[in-house]
N, C-alpha and C positions, 0 to 999 in steps of 0.2 A: 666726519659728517654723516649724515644722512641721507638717504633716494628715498625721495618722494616718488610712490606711482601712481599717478591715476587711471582708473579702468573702467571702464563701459560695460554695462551689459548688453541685451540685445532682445530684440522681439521676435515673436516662432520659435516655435518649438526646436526644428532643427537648426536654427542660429543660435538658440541658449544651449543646444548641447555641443557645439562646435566651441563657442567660448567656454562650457564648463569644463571640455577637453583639454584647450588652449591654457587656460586658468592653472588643471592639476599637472599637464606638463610642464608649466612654470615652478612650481611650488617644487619639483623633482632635482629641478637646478643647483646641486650641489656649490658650484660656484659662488654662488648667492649668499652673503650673508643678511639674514633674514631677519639676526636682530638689529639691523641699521637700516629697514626698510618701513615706511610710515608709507598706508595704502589710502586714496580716499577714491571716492566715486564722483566722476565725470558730469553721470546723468543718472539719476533714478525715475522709478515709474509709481506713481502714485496712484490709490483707490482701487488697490486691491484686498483681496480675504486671505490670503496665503501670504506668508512671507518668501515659500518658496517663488513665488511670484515677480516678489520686488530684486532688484540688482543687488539688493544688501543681502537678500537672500543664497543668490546663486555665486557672488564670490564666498559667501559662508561655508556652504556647499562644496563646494569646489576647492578652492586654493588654499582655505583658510584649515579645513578639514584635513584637505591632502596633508598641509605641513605638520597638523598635530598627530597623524597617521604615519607621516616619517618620522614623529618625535621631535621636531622643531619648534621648539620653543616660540610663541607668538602670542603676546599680549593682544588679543582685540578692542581692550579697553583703551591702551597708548599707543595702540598701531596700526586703527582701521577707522576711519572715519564717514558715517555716512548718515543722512538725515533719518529723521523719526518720521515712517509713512503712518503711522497709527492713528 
């Protein structure tokens, strides 16, 4: 089977970098197998200019980056689900 995670982001500056912390020491998680892990988003923030902005952003950023930066193989298109802020 599968885990499902859902994740949050977070408003302020120093609350998105505490989650994007949170995020890349998750992805570090050896344990983890990652290709049986399907992520979607909790909450996003809409009516912004950046995408570094929106929550789709900062797990991109962060977790999803970290694992292609271990070499972890991670579908975004079958493994990360989150609305179109555009």
């Amino acid at each position: 089977g599968n885990f499902i995670l859902g994740l949050s982001g977070s408003n302020g500056d120093v609350r998105r970098a505490r989650a994007m912390d949170t995020f890349k020491s998750l992805a570090a998680k050896q344990a983890i197998d990652w290709s049986r892990v399907v992520i979607f988003l909790v909450d996003e923030r809409f009516g912004f200019q950046h995408e570094k902005d929106c929550n789709a952003g900062l797990v991109r950023a962060s977790l999803i980056q970290a694992l292609r930066d271990g070499g972890v193989p991670f579908s975004e298109e079958h493994q990360f689900f989150a609305p179109d802020t555009g």
